[in-house]
N, C-alpha and C positions, 0 to 999 in steps of 0.2 A: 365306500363313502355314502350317506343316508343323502335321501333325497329333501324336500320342501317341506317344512314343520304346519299339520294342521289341529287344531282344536275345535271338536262339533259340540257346539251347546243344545241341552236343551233350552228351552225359554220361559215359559209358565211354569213358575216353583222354583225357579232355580236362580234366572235373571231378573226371575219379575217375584215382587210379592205379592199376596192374595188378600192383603191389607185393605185397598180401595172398594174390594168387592165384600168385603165384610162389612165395611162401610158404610154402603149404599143399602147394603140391607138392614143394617144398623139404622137409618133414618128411613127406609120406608116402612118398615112390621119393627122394629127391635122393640117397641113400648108393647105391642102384640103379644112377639114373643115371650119376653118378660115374663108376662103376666101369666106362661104357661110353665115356668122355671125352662126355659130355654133361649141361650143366650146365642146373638147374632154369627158369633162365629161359630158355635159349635151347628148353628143350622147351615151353614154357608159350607163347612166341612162335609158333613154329612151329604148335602145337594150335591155338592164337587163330587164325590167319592162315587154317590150313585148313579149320575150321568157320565161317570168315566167307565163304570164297571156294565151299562147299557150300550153304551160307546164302544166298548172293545168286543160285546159279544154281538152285537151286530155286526159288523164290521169282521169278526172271524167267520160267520155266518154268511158272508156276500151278499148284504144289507146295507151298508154305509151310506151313512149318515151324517154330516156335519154339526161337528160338538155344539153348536149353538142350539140347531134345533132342538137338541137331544136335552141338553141342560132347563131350555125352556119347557118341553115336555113332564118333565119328571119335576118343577115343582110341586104342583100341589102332591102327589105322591110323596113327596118328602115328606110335609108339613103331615101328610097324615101316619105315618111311620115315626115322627116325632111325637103323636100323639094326640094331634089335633082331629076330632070326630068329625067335623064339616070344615073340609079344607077352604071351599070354594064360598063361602058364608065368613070364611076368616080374613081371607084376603079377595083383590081384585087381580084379573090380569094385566088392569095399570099397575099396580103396587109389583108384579110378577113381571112385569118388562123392565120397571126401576131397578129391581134387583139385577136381573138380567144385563142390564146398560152397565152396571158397575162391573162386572166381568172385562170391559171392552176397556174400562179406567184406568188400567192396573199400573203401577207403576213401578220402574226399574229399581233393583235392591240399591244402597247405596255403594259397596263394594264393587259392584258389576261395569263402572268405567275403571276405577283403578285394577283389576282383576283384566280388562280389555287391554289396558296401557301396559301394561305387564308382559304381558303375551306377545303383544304387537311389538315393542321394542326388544324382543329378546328373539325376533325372527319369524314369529307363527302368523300364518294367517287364520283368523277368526271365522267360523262358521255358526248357522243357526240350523237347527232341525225341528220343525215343530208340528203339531198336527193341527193347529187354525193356520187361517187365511192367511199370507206373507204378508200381505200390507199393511193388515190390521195389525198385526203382532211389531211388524217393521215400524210402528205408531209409537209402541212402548219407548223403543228409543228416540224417535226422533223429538219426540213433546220431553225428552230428559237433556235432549241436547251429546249423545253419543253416537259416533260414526258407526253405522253399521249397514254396508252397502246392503242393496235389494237382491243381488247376483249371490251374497252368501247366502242367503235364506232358502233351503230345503223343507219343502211342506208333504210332507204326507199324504195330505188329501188331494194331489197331483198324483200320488201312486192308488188313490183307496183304499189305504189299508190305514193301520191304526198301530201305535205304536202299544206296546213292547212286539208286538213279531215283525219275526228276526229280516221280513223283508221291505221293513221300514225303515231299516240302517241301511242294509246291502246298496239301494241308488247310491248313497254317501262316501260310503268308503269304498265303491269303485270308480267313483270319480277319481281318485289318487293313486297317483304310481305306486309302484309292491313298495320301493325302498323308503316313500317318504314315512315321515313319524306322524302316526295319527292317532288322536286323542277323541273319547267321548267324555264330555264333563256334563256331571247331573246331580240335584239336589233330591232325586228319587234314587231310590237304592232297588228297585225295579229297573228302572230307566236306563243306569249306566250297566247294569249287571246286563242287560238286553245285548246292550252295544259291546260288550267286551267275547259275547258271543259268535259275532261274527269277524270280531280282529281285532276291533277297536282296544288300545291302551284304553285303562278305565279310570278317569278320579270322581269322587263322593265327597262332597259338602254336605256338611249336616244342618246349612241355616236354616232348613225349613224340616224337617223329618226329627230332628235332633238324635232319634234310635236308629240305627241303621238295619237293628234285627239282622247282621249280617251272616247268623245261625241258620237263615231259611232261604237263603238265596245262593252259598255254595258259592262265589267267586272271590278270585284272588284279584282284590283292586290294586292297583301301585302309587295312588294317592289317596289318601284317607283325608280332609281338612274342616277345617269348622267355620272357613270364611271364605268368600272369593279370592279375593287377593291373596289368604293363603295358599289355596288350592293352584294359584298362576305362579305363585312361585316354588312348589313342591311341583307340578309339571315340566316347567324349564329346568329347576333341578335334576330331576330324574329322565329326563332327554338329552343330558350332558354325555 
């Protein structure tokens, strides 16, 4: 007889869209940019990518950092790897915190309550696992108006370490007994492939990634979905 059904989200990119944060840079530099054939979201990507990949190698390094500061560090580096010659003549560090501020805006996908209600009524309890701050991120839902206690929230930066390695799962899924059913669900196909490494069942939403490139990561997921809600119910399926 299996024990207590669990599902560990992650949250940024997967519950949350990076919409708001495109956004906000979109009206502090987007006419800036523009004007250098670079559009808001491809700089906002780019930023994102580059303070996650400074972020995980500090952090394997025994350097850790908090994503914020790191994100805030490495604009102007962006802007000039984008191709702008004087970063610091292009923009301000007002205009670099506006951007920055919109990070903190982001808001829940629309799927990701009926995706919650799903789960929750078919027996699972909901977790979150994320590498920012519990409360901040715990924000995302509460300004959406979905339940999502503060006791489920698993942060990372309580352990130091940075996710994908493999000992930013392990707190998680030894919180739960061998026999219960535990789940990692991720819109990164890094992310969940991480988590399926140390036990976790794995399912993959494509709402944000759309490629899965599942040719360079080597895992066998057991849900594959293209939307929240479908992923909650290809889950409970495959827990039957």
């Amino acid at each position: 007889m299996t024990g207590k059904k669990h599902v560990v989200f992650d949250v940024v990119g997967t519950c949350v869209s990076f919409d708001a944060f495109y956004n906000r840079i979109n009206e502090a530099i987007g006419n800036k940019l523009l004007a250098h054939n670079i559009t808001a979201r491809f700089f906002g990507f780019s930023w994102m990518t580059a303070a996650e990949l400074e972020f995980t190698f500090l952090s394997i390094s025994e350097r850790y950092k908090p994503y914020k500061e790191v994100i805030t560090a490495l604009f102007y580096r962006t802007l000039f790897m984008a191709g702008i010659e004087d970063p610091r003549s292009f923009a301000t560090d007002a205009e670099r915190d506006l951007c920055v501020q919109g990070y903190s805006e982001l808001e829940l996908r629309p799927g990701t309550r009926d995706c919650f209600a799903k789960l929750r009524d078919a027996g699972f309890t909901v977790w979150c696992l994320t590498t920012g701050d519990t409360r901040r991120v715990r924000g995302y839902f509460e300004r959406a108006g979905v339940d999502m206690p503060l006791e489920n929230f698993i942060s990372c930066d309580s352990q130091g370490v940075a996710k994908p390695a493999l000992a930013a799962y392990r707190p998680a899924i030894e919180q739960f007994a061998a026999d219960d059913v535990k789940w990692f669900a991720a819109a990164h196909m890094w992310d969940v492939s991480a988590a399926v490494k140390v036990g976790f069942r794995g399912a993959y939403c494509t709402v944000y990634e759309k490629e899965a490139c599942a040719e360079i990561f080597d895992t066998k997921l057991d849900v594959l979905a293209e939307s929240l809600p479908e992923m909650a119910e290809r889950i409970i399926a495959a827990s039957q």
